[in-house]
C-alpha positions as CSV (number, residue, x, y, z in Angstrom):
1,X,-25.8,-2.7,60.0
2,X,-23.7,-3.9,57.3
3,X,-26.2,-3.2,54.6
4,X,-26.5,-0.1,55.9
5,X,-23.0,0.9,55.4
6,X,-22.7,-0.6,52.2
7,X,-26.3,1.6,51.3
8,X,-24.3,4.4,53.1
9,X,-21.1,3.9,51.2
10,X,-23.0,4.0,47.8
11,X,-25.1,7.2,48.5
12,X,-21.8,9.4,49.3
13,X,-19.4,7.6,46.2
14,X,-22.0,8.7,43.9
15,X,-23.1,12.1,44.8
16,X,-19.0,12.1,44.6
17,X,-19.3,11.1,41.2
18,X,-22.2,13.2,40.0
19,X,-19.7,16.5,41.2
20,X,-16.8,15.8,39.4
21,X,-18.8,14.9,36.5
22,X,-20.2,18.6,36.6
23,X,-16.8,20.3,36.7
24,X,-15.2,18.2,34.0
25,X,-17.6,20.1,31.1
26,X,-15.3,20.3,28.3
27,X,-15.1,23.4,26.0
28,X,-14.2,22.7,22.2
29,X,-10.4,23.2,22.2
30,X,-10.8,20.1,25.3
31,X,-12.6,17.6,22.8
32,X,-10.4,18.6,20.5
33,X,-7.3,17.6,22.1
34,X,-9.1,14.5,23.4
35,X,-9.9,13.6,20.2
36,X,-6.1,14.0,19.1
37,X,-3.4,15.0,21.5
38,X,-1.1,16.5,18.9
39,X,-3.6,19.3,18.1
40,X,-2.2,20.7,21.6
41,X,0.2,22.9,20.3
42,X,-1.5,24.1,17.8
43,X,-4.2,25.8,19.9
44,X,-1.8,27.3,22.2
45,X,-2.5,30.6,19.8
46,X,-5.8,32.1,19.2
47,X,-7.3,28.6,18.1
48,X,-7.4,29.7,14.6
49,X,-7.4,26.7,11.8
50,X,-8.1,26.1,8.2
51,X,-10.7,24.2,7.6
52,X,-11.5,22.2,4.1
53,X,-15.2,20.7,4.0
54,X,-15.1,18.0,1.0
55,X,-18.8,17.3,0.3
56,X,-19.8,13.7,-1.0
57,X,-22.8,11.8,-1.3
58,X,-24.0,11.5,2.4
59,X,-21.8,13.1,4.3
60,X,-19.5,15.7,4.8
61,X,-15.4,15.5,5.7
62,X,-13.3,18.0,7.2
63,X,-9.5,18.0,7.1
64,X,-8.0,20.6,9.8
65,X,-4.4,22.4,8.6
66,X,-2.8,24.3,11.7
67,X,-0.6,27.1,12.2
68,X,2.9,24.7,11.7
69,X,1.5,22.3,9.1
70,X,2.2,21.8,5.5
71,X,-0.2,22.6,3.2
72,X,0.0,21.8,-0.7
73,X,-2.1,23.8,-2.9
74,X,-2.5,25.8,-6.4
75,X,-2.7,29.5,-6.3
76,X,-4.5,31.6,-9.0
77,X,-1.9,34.2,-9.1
78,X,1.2,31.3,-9.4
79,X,1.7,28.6,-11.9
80,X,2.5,25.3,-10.2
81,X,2.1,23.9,-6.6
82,X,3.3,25.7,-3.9
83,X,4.4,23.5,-0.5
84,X,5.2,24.9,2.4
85,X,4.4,25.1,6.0
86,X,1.9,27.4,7.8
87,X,3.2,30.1,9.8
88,X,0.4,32.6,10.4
89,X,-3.8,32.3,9.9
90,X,-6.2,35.1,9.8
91,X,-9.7,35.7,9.4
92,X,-9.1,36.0,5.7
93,X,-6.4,34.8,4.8
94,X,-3.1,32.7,5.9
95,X,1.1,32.9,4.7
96,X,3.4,30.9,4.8
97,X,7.5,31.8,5.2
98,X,10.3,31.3,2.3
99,X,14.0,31.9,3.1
100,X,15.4,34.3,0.7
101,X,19.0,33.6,0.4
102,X,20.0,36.8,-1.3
103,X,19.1,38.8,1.6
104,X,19.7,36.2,4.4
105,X,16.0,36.6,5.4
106,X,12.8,35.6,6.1
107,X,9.9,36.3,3.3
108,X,6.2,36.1,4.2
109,X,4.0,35.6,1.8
110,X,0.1,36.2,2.7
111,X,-2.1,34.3,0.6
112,X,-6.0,35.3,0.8
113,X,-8.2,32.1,0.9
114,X,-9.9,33.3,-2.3
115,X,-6.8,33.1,-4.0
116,X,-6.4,29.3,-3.3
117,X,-7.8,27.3,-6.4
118,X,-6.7,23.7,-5.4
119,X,-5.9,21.7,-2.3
120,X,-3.7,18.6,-2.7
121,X,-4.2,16.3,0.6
122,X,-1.7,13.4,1.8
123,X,-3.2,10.8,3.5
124,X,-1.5,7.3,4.8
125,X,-4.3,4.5,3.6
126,X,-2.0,1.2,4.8
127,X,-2.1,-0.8,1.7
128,X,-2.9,1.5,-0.8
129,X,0.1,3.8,-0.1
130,X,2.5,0.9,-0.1
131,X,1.0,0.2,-3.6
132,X,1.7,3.7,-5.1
133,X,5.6,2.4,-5.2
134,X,5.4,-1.3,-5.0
135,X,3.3,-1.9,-8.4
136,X,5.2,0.3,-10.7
137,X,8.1,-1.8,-9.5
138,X,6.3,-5.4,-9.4
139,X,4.9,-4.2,-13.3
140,X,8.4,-3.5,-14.3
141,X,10.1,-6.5,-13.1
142,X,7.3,-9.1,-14.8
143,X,8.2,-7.0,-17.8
144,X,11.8,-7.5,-17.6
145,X,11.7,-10.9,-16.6
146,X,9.2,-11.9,-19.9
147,X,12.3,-10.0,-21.8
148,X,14.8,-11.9,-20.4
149,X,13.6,-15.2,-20.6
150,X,13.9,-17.2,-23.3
151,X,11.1,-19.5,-24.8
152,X,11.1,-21.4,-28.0
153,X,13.9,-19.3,-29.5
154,X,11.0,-16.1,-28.9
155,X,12.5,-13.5,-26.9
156,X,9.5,-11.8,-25.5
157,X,5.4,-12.0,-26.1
158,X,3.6,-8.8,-26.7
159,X,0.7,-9.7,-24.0
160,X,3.3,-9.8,-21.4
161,X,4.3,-6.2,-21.5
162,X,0.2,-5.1,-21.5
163,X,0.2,-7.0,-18.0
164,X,3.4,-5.7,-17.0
165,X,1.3,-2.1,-17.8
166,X,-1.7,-2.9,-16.3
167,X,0.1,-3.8,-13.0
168,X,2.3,-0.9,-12.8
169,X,-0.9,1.6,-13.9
170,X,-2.3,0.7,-10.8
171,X,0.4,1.9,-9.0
172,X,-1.1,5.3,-10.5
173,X,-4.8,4.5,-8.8
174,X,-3.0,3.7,-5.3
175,X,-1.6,7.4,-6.1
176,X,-5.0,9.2,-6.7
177,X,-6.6,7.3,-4.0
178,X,-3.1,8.5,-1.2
179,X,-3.1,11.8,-2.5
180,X,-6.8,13.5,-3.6
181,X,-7.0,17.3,-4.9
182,X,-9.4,19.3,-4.6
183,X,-10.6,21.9,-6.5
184,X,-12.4,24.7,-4.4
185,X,-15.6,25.7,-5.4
186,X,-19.2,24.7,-4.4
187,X,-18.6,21.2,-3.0
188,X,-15.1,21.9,-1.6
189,X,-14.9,25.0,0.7
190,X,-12.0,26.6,2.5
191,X,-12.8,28.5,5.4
192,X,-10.9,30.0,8.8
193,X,-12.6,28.4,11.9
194,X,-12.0,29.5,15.8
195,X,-12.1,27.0,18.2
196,X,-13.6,29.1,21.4
């Protein structure tokens, strides 16, 4: 009798189971927001999102840029780098809103994704982006240090500033590696995406 209960008990908790696992099938905008809960607000709208595949050897990356983020990037109708935050995506195109003091105003500017020539991305690597400040400073201070002290009546030694150099150039690699570009063409694409 008590195996049959437990038998019993089994049969109706997993049929139980197998329903609810039919009515949680999740749509795109659901395993989107499960894979990051921030991307909530963004899809409140039409689900409409930049999207910039970076092809390497192997694999593919996409970086998402939603209505409310900032986005740095070179235009071909501009000189230098525009940075400013999202405020409207199209099928074509997307803008972006500068305050105009002059006329106390709002200006939108539509820029169509043709028109975008680079893409400057900002990504937080733990000890590399702690590096793009910290070895400038630890280049310049064995520098100084190798100036100040005094050895044999010799003031400084030429090899010290090199490594002083050398330690504060890689503060310049911990840069390029925190902050890629990319140039749009063939193996970097822009392109609007819906999620459905």
């Amino acid at each position: 009798m008590k195996y049959l209960l437990t038998i019993g008990l089994f049969i109706i908790l997993s049929s139980a189971h197998q329903l609810i696992a039919q009515e949680i099938t999740l749509d795109s905008k659901s395993l989107l927001i499960r894979q990051n809960p921030a991307f909530k607000a963004y899809l409140q709208g039409d689900g409409r999102f930049l999207a910039l595949d970076t092809y390497r050897l192997g694999f593919i990356k996409r970086n998402r840029f939603f209505v409310g983020d900032q986005l740095t990037f070179k235009s071909r109708n501009e000189r230098g780098k525009i940075r400013e935050k999202i405020t409207a995506i199209t099928d074509s195109s997307f803008s972006y809103s500068t305050f105009n003091e002059i006329i106390n105003e709002f200006q939108h500017t539509e820029i169509p994704l043709r028109n975008v020539r680079k893409i400057r991305l900002s990504r937080r690597i733990p000890w590399v982006s702690q590096g793009t400040l910290a070895f400038p400073i630890a280049g310049l201070m064995f520098s100084i240090t190798d100036l100040l002290s005094v050895r044999d009546g010799q003031f400084r030694d030429p090899k010290a500033i090199l490594i002083g150099g050398g330690i504060a150039s890689l503060g310049l690699v911990c840069w390029k590696l925190s902050h890629p570009s990319y140039r749009l063409g063939k193996r970097h694409r822009l392109r609007v995406l819906r999620v459905q």
